[in-house]
PDB file with SEQRES, HELIX, SHEET and CRYST1 records, atoms N, CA, C and O in Angstrom:
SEQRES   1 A   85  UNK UNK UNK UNK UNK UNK UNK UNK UNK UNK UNK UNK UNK          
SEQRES   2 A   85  UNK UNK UNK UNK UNK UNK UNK UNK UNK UNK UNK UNK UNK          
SEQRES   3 A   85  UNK UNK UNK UNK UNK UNK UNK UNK UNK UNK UNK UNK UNK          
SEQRES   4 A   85  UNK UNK UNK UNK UNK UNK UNK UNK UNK UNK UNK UNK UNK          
SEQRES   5 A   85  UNK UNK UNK UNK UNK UNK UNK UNK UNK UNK UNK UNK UNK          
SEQRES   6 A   85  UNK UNK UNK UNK UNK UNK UNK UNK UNK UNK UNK UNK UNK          
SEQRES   7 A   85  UNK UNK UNK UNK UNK UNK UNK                                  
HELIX    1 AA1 UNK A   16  UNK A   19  1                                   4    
HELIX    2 AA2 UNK A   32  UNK A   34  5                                   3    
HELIX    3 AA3 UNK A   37  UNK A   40  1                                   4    
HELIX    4 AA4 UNK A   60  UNK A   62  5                                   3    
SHEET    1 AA1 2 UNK A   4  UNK A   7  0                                        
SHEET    2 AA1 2 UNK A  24  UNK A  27  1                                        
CRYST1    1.000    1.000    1.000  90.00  90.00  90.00 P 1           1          
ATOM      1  N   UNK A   1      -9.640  -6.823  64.447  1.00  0.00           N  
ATOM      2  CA  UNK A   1      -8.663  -7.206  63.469  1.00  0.00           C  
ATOM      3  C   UNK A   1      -8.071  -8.558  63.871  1.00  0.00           C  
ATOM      4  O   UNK A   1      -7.555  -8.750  64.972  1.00  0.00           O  
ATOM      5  N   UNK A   2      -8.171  -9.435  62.962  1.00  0.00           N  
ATOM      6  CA  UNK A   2      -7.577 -10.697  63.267  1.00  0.00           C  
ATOM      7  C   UNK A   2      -5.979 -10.751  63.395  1.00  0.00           C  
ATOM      8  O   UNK A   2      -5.398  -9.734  63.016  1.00  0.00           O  
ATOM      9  N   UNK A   3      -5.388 -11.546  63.760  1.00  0.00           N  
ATOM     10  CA  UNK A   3      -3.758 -11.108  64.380  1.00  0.00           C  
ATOM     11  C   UNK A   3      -3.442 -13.035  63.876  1.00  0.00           C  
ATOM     12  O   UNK A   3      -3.998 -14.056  64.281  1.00  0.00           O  
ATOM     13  N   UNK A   4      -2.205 -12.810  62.755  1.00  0.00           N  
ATOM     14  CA  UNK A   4      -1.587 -14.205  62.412  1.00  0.00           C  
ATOM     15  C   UNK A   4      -0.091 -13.453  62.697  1.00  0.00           C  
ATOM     16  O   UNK A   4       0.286 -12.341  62.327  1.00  0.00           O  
ATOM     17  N   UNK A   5       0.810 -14.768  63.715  1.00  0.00           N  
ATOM     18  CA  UNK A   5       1.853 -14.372  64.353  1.00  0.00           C  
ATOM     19  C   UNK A   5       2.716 -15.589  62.910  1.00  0.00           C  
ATOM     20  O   UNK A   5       2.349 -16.729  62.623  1.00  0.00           O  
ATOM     21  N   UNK A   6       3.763 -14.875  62.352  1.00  0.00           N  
ATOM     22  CA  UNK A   6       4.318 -15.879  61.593  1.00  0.00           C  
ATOM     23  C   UNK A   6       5.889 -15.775  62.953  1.00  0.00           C  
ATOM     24  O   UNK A   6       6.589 -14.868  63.403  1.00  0.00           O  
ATOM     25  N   UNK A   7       5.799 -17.125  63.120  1.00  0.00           N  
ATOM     26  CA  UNK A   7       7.138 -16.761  63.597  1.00  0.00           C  
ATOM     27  C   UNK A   7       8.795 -17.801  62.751  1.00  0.00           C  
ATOM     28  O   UNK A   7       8.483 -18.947  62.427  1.00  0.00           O  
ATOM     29  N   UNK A   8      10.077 -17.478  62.501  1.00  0.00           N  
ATOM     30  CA  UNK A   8      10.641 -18.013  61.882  1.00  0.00           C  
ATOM     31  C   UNK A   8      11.860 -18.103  62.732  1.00  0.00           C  
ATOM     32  O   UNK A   8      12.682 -17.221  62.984  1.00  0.00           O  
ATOM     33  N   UNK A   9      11.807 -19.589  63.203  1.00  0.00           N  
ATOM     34  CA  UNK A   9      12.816 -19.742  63.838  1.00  0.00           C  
ATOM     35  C   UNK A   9      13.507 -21.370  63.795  1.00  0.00           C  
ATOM     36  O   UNK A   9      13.311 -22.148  62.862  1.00  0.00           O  
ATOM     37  N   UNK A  10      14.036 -21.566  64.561  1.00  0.00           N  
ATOM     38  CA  UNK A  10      14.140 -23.513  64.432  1.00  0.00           C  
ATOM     39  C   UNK A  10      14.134 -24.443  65.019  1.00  0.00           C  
ATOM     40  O   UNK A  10      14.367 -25.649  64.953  1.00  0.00           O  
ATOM     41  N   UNK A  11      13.571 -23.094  66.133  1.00  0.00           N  
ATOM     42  CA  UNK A  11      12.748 -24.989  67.318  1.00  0.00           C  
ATOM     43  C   UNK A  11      11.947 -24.320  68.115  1.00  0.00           C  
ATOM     44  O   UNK A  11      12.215 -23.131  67.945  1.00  0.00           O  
ATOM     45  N   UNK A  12      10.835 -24.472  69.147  1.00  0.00           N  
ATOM     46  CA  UNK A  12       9.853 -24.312  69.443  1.00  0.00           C  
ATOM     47  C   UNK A  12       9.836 -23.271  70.027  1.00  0.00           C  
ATOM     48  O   UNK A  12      10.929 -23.278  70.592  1.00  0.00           O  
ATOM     49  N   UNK A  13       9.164 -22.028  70.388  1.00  0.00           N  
ATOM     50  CA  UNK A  13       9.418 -21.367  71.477  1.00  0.00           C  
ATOM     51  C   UNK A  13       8.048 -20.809  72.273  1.00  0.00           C  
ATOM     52  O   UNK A  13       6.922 -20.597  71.824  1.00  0.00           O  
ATOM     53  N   UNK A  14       8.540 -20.667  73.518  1.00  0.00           N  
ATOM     54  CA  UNK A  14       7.064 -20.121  74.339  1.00  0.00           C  
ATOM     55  C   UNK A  14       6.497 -19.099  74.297  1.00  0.00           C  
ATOM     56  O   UNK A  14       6.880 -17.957  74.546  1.00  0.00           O  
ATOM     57  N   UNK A  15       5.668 -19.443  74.015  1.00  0.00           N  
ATOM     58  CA  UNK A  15       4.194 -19.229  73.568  1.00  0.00           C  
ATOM     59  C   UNK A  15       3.057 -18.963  74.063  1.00  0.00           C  
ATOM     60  O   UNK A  15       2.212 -18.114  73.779  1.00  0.00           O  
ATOM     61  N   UNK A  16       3.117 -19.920  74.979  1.00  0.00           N  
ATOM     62  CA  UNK A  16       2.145 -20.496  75.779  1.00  0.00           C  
ATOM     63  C   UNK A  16       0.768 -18.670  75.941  1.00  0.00           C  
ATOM     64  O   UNK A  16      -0.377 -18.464  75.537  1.00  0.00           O  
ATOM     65  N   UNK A  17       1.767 -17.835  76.712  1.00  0.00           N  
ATOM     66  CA  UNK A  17       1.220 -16.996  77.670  1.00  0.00           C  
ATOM     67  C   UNK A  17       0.284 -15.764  76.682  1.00  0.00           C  
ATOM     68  O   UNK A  17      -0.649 -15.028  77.007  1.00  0.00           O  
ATOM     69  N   UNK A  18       0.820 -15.897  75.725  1.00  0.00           N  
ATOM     70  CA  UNK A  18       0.032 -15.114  74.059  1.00  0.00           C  
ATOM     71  C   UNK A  18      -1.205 -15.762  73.270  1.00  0.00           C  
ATOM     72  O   UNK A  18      -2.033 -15.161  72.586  1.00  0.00           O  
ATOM     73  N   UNK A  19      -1.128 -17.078  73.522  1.00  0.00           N  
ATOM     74  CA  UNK A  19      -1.801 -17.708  72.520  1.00  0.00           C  
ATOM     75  C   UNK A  19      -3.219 -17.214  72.532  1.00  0.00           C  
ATOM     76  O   UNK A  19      -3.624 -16.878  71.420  1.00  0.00           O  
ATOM     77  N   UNK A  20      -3.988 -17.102  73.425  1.00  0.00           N  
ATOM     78  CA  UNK A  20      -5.062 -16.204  73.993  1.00  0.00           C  
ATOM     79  C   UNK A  20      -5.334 -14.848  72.999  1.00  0.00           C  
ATOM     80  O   UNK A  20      -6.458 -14.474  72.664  1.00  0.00           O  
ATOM     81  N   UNK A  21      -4.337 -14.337  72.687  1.00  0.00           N  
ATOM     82  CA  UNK A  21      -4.417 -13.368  71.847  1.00  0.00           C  
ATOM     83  C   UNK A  21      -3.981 -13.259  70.592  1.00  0.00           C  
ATOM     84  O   UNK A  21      -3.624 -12.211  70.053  1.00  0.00           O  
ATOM     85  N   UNK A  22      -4.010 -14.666  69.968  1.00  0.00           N  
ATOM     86  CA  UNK A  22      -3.418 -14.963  68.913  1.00  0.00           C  
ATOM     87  C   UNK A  22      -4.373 -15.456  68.378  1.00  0.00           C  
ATOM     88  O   UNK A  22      -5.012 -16.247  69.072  1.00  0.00           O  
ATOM     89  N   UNK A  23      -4.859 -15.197  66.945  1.00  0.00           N  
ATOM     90  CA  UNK A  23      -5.570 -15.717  66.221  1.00  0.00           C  
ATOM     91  C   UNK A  23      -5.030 -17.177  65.004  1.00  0.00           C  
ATOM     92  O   UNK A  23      -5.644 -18.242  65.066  1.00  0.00           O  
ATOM     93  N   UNK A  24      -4.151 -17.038  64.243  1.00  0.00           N  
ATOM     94  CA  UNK A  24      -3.702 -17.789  64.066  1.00  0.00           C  
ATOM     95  C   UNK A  24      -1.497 -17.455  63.943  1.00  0.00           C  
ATOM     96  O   UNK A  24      -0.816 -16.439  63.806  1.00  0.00           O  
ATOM     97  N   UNK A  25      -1.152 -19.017  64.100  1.00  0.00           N  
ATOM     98  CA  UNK A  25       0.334 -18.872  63.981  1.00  0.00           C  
ATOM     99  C   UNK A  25       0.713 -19.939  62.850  1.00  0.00           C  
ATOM    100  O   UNK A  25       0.098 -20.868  62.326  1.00  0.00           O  
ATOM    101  N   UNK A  26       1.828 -19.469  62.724  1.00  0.00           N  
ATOM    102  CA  UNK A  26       2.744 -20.071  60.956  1.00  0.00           C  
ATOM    103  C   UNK A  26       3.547 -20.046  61.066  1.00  0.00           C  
ATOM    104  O   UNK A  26       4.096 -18.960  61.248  1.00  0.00           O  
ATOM    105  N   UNK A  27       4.374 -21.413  61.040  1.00  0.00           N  
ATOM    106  CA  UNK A  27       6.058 -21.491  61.798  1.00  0.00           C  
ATOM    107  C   UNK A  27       6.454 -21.634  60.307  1.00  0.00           C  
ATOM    108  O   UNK A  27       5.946 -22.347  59.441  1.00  0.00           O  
ATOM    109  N   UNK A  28       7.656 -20.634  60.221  1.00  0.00           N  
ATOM    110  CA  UNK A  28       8.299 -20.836  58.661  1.00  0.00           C  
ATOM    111  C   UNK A  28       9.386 -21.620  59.232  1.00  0.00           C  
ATOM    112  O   UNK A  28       9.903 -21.990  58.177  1.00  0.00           O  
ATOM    113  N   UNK A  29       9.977 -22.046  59.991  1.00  0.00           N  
ATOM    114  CA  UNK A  29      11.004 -22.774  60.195  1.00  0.00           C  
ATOM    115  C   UNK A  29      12.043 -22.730  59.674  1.00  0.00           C  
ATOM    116  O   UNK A  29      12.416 -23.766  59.123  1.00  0.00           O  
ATOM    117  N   UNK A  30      12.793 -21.715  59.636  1.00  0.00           N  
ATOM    118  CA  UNK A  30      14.347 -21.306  58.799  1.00  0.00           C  
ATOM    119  C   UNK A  30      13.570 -20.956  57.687  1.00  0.00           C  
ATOM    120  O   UNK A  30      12.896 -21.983  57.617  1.00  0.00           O  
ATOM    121  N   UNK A  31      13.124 -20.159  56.647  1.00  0.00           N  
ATOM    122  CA  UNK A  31      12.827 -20.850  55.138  1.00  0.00           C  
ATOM    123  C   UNK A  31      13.976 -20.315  54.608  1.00  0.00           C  
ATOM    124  O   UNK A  31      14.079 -20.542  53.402  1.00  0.00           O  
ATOM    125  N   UNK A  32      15.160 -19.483  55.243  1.00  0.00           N  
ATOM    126  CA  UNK A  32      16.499 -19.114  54.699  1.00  0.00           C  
ATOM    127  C   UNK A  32      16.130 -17.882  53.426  1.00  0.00           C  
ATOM    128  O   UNK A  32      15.514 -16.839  53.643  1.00  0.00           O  
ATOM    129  N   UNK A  33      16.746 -18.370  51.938  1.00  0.00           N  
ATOM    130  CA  UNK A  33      16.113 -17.537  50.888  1.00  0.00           C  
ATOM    131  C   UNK A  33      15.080 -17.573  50.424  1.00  0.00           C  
ATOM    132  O   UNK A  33      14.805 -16.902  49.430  1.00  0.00           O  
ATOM    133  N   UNK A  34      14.010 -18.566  51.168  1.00  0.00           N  
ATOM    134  CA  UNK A  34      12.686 -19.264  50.390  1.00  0.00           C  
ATOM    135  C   UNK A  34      11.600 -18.057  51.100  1.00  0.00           C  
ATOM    136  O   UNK A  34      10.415 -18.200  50.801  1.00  0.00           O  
ATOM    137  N   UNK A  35      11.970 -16.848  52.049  1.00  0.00           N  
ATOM    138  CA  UNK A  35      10.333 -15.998  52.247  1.00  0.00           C  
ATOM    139  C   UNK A  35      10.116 -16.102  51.678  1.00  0.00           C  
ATOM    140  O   UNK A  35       9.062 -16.634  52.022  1.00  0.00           O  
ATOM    141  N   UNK A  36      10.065 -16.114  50.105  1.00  0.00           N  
ATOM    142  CA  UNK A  36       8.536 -15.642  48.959  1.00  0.00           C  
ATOM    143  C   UNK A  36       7.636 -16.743  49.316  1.00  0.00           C  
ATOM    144  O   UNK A  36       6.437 -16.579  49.094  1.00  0.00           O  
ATOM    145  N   UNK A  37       8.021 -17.784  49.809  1.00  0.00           N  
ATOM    146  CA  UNK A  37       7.152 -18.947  50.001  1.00  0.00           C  
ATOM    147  C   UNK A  37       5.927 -18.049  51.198  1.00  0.00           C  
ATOM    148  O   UNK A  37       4.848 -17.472  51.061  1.00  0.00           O  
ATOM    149  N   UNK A  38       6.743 -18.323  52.202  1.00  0.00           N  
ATOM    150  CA  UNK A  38       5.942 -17.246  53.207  1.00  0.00           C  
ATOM    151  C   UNK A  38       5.083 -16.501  53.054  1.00  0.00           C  
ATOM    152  O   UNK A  38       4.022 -16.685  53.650  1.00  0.00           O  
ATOM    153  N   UNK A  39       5.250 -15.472  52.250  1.00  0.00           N  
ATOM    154  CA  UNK A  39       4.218 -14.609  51.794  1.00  0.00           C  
ATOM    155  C   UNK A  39       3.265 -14.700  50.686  1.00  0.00           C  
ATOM    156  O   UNK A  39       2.351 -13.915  50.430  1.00  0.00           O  
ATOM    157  N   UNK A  40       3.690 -16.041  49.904  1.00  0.00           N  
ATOM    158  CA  UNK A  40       2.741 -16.575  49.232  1.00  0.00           C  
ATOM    159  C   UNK A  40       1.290 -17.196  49.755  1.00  0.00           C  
ATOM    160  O   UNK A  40       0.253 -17.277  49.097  1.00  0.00           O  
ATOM    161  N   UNK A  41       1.470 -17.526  50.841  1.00  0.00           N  
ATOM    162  CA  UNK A  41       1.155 -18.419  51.687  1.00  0.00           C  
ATOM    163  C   UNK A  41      -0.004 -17.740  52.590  1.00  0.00           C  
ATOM    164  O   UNK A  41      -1.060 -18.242  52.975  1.00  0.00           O  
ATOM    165  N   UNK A  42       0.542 -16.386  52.819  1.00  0.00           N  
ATOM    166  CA  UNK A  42      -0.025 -15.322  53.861  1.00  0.00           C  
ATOM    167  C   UNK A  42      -0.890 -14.509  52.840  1.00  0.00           C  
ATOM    168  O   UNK A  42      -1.936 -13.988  53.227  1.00  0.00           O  
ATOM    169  N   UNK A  43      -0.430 -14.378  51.410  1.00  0.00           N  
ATOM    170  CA  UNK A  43      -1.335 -13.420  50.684  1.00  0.00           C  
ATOM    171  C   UNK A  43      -2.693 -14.175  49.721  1.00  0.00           C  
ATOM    172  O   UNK A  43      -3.589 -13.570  49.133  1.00  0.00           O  
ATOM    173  N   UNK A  44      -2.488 -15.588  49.800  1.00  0.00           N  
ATOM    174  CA  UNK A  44      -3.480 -16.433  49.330  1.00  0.00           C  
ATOM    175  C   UNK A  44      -3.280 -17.292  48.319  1.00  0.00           C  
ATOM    176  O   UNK A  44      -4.048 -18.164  47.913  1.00  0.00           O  
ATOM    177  N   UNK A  45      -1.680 -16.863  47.737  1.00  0.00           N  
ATOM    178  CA  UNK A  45      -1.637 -17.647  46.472  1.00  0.00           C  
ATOM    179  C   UNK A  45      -1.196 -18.966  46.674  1.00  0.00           C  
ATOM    180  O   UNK A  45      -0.529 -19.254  45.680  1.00  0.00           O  
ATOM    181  N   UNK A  46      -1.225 -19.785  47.350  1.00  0.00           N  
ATOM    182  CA  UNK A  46      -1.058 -20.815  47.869  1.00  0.00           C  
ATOM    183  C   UNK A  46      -1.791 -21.663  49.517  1.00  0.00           C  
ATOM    184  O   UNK A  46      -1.463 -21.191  50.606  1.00  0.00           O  
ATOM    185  N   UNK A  47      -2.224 -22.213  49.482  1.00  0.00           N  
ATOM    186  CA  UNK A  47      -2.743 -22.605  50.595  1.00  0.00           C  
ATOM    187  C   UNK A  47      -1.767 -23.353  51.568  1.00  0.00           C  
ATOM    188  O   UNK A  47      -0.852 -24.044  51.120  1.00  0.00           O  
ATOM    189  N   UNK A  48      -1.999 -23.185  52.998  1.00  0.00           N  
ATOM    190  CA  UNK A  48      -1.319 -23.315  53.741  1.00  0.00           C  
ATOM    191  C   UNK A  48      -1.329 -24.653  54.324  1.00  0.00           C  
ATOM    192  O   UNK A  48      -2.104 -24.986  55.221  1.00  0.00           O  
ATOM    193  N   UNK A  49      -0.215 -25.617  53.656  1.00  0.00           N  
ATOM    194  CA  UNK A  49       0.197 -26.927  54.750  1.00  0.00           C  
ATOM    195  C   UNK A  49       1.049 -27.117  55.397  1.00  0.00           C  
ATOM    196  O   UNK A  49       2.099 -26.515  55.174  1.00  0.00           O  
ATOM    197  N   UNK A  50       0.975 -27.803  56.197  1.00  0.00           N  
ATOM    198  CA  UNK A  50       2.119 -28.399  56.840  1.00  0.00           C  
ATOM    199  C   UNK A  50       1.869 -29.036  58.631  1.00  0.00           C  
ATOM    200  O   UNK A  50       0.971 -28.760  59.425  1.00  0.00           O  
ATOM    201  N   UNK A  51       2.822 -29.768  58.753  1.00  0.00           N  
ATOM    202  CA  UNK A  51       2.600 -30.125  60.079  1.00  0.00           C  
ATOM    203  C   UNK A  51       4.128 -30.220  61.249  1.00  0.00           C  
ATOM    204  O   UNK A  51       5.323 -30.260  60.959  1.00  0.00           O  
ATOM    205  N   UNK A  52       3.580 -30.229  62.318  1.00  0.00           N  
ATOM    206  CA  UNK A  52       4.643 -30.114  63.274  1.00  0.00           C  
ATOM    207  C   UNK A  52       5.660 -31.690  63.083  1.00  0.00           C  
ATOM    208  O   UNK A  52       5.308 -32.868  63.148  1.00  0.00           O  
ATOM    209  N   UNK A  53       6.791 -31.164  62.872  1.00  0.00           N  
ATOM    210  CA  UNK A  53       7.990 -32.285  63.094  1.00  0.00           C  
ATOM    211  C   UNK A  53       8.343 -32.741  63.998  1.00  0.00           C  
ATOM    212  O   UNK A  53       9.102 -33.698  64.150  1.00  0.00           O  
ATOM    213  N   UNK A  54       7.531 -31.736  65.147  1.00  0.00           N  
ATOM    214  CA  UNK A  54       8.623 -31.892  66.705  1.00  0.00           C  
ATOM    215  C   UNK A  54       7.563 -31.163  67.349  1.00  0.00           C  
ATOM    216  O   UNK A  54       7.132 -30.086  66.938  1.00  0.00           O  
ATOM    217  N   UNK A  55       6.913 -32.130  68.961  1.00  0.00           N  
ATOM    218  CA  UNK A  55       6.078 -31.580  69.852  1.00  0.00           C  
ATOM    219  C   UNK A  55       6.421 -30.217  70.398  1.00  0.00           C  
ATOM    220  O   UNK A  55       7.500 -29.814  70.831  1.00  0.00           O  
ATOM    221  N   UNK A  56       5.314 -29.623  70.286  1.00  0.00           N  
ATOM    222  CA  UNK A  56       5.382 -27.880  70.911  1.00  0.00           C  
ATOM    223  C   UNK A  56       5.167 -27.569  72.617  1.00  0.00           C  
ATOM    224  O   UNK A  56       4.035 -27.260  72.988  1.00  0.00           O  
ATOM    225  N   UNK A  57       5.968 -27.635  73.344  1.00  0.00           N  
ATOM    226  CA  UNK A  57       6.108 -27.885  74.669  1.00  0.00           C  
ATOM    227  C   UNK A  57       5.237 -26.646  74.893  1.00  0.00           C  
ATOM    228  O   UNK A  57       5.181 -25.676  74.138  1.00  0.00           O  
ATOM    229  N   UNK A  58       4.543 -26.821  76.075  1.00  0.00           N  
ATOM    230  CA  UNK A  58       4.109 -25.451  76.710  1.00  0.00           C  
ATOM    231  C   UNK A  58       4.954 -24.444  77.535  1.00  0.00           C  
ATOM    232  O   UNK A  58       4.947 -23.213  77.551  1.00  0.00           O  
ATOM    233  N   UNK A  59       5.943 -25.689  78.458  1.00  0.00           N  
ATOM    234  CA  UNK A  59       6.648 -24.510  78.900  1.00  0.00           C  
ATOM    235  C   UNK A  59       8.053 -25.609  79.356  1.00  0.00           C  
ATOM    236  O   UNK A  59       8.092 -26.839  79.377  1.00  0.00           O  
ATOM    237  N   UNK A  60       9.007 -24.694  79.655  1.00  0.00           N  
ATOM    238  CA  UNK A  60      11.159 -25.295  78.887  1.00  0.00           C  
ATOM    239  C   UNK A  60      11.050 -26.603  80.715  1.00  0.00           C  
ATOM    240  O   UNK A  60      11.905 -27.460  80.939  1.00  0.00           O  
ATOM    241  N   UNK A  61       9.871 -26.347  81.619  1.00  0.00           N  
ATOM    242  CA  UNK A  61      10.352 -27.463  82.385  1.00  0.00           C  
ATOM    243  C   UNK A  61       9.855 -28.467  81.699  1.00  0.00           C  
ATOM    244  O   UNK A  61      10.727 -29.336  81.659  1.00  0.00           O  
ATOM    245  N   UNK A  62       8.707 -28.878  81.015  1.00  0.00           N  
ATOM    246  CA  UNK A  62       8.240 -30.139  80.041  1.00  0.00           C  
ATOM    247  C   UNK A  62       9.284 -30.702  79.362  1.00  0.00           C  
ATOM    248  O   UNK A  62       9.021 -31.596  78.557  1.00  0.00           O  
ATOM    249  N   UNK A  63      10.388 -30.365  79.521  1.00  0.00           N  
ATOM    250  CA  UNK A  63      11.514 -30.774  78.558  1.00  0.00           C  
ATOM    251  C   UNK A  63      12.491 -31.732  79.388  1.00  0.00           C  
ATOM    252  O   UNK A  63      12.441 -31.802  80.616  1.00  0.00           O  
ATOM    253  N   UNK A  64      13.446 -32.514  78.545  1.00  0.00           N  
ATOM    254  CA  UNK A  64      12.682 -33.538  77.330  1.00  0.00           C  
ATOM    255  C   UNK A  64      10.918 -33.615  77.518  1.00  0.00           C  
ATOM    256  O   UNK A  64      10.176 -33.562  78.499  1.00  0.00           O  
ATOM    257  N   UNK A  65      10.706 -33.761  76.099  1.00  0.00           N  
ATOM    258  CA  UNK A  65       8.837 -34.040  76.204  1.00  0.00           C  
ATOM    259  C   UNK A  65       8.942 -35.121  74.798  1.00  0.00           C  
ATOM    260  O   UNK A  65       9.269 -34.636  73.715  1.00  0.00           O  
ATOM    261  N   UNK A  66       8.700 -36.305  74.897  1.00  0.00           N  
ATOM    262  CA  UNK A  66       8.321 -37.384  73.737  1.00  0.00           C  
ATOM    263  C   UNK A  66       7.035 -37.588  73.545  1.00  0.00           C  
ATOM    264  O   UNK A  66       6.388 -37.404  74.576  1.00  0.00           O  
ATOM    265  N   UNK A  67       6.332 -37.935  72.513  1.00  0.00           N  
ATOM    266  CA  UNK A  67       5.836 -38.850  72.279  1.00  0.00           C  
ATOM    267  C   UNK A  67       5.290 -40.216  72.903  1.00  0.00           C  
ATOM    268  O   UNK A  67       5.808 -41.213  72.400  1.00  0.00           O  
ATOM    269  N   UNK A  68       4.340 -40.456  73.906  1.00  0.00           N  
ATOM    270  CA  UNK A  68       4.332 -41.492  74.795  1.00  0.00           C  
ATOM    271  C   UNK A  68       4.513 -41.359  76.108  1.00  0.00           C  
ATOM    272  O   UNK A  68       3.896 -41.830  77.063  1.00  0.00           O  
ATOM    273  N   UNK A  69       5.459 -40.642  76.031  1.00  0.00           N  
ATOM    274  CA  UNK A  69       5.734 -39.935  77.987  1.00  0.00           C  
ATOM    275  C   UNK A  69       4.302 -40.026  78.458  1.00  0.00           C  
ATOM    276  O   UNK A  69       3.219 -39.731  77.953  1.00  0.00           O  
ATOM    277  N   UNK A  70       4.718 -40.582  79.700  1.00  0.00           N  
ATOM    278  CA  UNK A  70       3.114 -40.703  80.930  1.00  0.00           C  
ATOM    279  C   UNK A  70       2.600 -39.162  81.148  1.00  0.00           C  
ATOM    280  O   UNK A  70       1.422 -38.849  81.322  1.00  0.00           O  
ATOM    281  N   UNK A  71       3.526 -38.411  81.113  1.00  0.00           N  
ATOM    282  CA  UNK A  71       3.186 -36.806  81.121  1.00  0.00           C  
ATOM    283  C   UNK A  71       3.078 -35.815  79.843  1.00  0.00           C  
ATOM    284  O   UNK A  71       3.003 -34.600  80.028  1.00  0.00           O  
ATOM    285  N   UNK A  72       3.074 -36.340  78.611  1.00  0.00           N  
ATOM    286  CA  UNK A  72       3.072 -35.789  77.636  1.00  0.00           C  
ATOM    287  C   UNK A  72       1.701 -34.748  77.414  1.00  0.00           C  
ATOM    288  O   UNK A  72       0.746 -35.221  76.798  1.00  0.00           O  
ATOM    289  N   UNK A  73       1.649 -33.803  77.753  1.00  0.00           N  
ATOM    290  CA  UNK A  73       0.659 -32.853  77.267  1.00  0.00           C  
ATOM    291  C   UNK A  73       1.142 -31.227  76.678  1.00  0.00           C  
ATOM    292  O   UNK A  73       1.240 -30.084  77.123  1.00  0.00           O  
ATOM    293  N   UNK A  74       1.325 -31.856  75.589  1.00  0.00           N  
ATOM    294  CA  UNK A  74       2.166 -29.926  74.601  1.00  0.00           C  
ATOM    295  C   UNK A  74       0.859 -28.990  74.516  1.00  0.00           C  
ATOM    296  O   UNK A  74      -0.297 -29.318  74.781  1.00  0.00           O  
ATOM    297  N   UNK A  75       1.268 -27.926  74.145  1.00  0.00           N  
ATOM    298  CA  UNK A  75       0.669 -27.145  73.486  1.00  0.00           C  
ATOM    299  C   UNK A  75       0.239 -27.466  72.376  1.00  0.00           C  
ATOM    300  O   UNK A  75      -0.981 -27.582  72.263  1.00  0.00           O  
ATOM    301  N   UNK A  76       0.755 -27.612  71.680  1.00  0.00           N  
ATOM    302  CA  UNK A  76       0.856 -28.530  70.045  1.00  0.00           C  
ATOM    303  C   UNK A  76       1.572 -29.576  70.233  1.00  0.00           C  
ATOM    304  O   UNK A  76       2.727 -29.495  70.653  1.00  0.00           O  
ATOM    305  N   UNK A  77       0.793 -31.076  69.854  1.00  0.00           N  
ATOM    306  CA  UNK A  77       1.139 -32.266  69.692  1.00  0.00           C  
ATOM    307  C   UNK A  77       2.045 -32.145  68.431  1.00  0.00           C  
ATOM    308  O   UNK A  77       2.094 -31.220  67.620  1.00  0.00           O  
ATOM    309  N   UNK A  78       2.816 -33.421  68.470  1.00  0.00           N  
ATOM    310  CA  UNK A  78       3.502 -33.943  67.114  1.00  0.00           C  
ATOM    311  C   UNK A  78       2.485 -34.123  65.517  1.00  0.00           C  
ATOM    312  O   UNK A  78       1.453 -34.779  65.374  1.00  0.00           O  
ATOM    313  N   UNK A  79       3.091 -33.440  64.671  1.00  0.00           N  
ATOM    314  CA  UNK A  79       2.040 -33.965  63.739  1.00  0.00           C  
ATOM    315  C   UNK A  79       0.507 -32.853  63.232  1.00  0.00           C  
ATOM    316  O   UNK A  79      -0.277 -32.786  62.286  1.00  0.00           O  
ATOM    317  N   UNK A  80       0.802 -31.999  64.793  1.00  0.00           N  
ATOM    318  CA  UNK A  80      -0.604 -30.888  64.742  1.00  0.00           C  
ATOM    319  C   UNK A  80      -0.227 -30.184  63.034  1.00  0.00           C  
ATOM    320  O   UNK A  80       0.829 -30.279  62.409  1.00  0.00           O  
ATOM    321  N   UNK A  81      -1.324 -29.592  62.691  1.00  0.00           N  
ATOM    322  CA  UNK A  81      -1.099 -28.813  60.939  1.00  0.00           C  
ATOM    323  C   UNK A  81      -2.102 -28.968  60.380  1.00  0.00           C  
ATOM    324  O   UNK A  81      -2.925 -29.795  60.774  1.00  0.00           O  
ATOM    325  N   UNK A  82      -2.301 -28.170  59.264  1.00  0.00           N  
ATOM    326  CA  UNK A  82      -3.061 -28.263  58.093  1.00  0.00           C  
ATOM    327  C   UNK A  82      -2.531 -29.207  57.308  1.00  0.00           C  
ATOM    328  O   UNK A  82      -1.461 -29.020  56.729  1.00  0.00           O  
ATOM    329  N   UNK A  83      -3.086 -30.101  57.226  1.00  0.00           N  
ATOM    330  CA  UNK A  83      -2.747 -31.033  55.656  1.00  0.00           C  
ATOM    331  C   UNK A  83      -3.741 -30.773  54.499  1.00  0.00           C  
ATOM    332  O   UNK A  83      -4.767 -30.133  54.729  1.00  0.00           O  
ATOM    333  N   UNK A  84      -3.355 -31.448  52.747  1.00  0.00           N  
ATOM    334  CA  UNK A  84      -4.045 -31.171  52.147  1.00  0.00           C  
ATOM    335  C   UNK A  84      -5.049 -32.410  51.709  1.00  0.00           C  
ATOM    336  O   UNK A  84      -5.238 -33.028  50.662  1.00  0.00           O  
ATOM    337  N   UNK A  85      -5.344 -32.435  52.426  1.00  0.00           N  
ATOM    338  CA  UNK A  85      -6.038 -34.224  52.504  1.00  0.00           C  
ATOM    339  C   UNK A  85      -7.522 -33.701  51.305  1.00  0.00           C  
ATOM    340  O   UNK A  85      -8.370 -34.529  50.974  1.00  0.00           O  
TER     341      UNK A  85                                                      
END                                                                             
């Protein structure tokens, strides 16, 4: 059985040690009163875009983590997502 982790929260969290057993993940990012979006999304009636606003650290010592840093290596880069190109 394939396993999609939606998680809804509003800033990054670790991850890291699951991902292995994660098939796919879907950050709703607050959507507040907007779930139906969510489950639109998850049940097919809409296809899924979007991209990261903010680098996905692997783990809370990487932090601060920018863009450019000589040590910059996330889990998820800035920008990672489905677009509808």
């Amino acid at each position: 059985m394939k396993c999609v982790v939606v998680l809804v929260t509003g800033r990054p969290l670790m991850i890291e040690e699951y991902i292995d057993s994660i098939d796919a993940v879907a950050v709703a990012w607050l959507p507040g009163t907007e779930g139906q979006g969510v489950a639109d999304v998850l049940f097919g009636d809409h296809p899924f875009t979007g991209t990261l606003p903010r680098t996905w650290m692997k783990r809370v010592a990487q932090l601060p983590m920018n863009v450019g840093d000589s040590a910059y290596d996330p889990l998820f880069p800035f920008g990672f997502g489905i677009t509808s190109k």
